[in-house]
N, C-alpha and C positions, 0 to 999 in steps of 0.2 A: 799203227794207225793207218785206215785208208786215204788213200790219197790221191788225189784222181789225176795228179802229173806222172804216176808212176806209170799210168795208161799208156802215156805217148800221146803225143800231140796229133797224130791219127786216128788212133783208136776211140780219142776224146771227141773229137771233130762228127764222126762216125753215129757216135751214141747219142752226142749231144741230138743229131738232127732226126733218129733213129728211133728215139726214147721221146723224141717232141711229137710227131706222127703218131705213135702208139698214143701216147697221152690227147691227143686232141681227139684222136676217134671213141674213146671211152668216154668222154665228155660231151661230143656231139651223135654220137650212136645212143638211141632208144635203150636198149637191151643192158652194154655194160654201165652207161650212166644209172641205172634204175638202182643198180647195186652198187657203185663206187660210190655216189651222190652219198651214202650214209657218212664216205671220210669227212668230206666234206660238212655237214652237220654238226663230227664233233666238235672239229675244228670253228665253226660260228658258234658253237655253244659255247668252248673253253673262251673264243672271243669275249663274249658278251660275261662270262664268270669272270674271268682276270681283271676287268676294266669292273666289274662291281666290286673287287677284294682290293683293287685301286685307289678307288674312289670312296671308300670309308663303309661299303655296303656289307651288309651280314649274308651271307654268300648262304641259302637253305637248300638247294640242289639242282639236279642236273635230271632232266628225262630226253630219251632218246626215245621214237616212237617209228616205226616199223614201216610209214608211209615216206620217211628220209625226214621228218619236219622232228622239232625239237624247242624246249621249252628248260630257260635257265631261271627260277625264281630267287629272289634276293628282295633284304629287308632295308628299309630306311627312308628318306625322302621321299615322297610320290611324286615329287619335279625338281627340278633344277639343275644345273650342269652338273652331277654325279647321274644324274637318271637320263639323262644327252646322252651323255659318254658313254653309260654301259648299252643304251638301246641299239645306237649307232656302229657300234662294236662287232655287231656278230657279222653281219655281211661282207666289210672289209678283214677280217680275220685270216680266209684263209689265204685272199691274195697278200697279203702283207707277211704273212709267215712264207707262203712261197715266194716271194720278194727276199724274204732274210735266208732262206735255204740257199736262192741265186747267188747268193754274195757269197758262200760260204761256198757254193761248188766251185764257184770262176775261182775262189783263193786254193780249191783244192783240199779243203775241212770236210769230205764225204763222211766221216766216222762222228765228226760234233753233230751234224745235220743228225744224224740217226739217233745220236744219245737226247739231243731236242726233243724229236719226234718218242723218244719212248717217257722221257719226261712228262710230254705234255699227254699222254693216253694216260700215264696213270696218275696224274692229277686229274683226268675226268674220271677217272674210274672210281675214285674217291670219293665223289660227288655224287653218280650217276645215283639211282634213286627207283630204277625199274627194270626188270628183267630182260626187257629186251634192247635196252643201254646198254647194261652191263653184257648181255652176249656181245655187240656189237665192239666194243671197245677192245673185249676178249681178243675175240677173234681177228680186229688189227691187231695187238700184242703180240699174236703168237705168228703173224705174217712178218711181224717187222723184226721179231727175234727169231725168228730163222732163218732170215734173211742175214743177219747180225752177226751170228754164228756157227752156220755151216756154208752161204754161197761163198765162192771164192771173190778176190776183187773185181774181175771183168763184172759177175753179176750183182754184183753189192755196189757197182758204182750206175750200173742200166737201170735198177730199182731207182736210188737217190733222185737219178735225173727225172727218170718215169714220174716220183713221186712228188717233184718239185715242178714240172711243167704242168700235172694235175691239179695241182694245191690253187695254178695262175691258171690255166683254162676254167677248172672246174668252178673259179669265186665271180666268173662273170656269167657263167649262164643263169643262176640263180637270180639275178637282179632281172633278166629277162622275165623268167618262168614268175615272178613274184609281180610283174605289169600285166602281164597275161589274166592271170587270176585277177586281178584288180579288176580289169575289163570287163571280166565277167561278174565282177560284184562280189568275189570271194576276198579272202586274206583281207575282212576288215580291220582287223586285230592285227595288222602284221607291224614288222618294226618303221617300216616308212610311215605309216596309219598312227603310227603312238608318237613317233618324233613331230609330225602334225604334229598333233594334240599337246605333245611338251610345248613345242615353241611357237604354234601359229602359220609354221611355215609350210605351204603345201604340200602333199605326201607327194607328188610329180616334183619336186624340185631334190625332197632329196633321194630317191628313186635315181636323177642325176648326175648329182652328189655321189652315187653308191657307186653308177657306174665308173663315172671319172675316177671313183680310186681302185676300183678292180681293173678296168683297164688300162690305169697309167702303171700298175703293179705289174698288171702281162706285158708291155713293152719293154719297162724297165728291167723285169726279169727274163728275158726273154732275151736282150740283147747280151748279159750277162752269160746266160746259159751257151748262146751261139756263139758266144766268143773265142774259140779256136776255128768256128767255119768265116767267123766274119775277118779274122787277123791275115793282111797280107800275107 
């Protein structure tokens, strides 16, 4: 099993702040955000499925579409707290899963972190529903299982961190780029626009709401993750 005390408390220190840098400039760069943004996606997608197969909904699939945006259909009530739950679900998805990675790297679980991550691709991949889903999903799989079983541990532990600082950068620029479009009159349909419409409550409040839990997940993970740079 990897384990990322085997690193040394240097080498950790090192990666930790190393693998955060990398991760924030793919996030806020044009170019490789255009192409990572799609991790991202699946991960609000499986969001918003898990919390429908939760909440009693008949879970009918999963599209990935080529622009980074994505679409989870599911059958059952047209309102009420089971259609809350799942709408609200995808935005905070992927910071909360990088939130539970955090926990798992500070304990030094680098190898659980990776069996998650290939858990949860191929429960999308189960679902996905369109071609260019299903490439997308692929194509993490075969990143993340090579990563799995041919890098050694220095780089199987630079991935994890890489992938875990992504999952918390990557789940707050979305709430940004999703007010933008509003401004412009686009993303009427979007999920703050439907939670509106569920509960009455202005699509700016939980627009809010989205950020407060992406950004209190990039804190809370974030101090987790520095924690051999922040330890006397």
């Amino acid at each position: 099993m990897l384990n990322a005390f085997e690193l040394g408390f240097g080498a950790a220190s090192t990666i930790a702040v190393v693998t955060g840098v990398v991760a924030c400039a793919v996030v806020f760069l044009r170019t490789p955000w255009r192409f990572a943004r799609n991790v991202v996606t699946i991960v609000h997608e499986a969001g918003h499925a898990l919390v429908a197969l939760l909440a009693g909904r008949r879970l009918q699939g999963i599209r990935l579409h080529s622009d980074t945006s994505g679409v989870t259909v599911s059958r059952g009530r047209a309102s009420g707290p089971g259609m809350v739950l799942t709408t609200l679900a995808g935005y905070p998805a992927p910071a909360l899963l990088g939130l539970a990675f955090s926990g798992l790297v500070s304990a030094g679980r680098l190898s659980v972190v990776l069996g998650i991550a290939a858990a949860l691709l191929l429960g999308v991949l189960v679902m996905v529903r369109n071609a260019y889903g299903v490439l997308s999903v692929v194509l993490s799989a075969l990143v993340l299982g090579a990563v799995a079983l041919v890098a050694g541990p220095g780089p199987q532990a630079a991935f994890v961190y890489v992938m875990t600082w992504f999952l918390l950068f990557g789940a707050v620029r979305p709430v940004f780029e999703l007010q933008a479009k509003r401004r412009r009159g686009a993303a009427r349909d979007s999920d703050a626009d439907q939670l509106a419409r569920l509960t009455g409550v202005p699509a700016v409040i939980w627009l809010l709401v989205l950020l407060v839990l992406t950004v209190s997940c990039l804190v809370g993970g974030g101090m987790l993750l520095a924690g051999p740079v922040l330890a006397p």
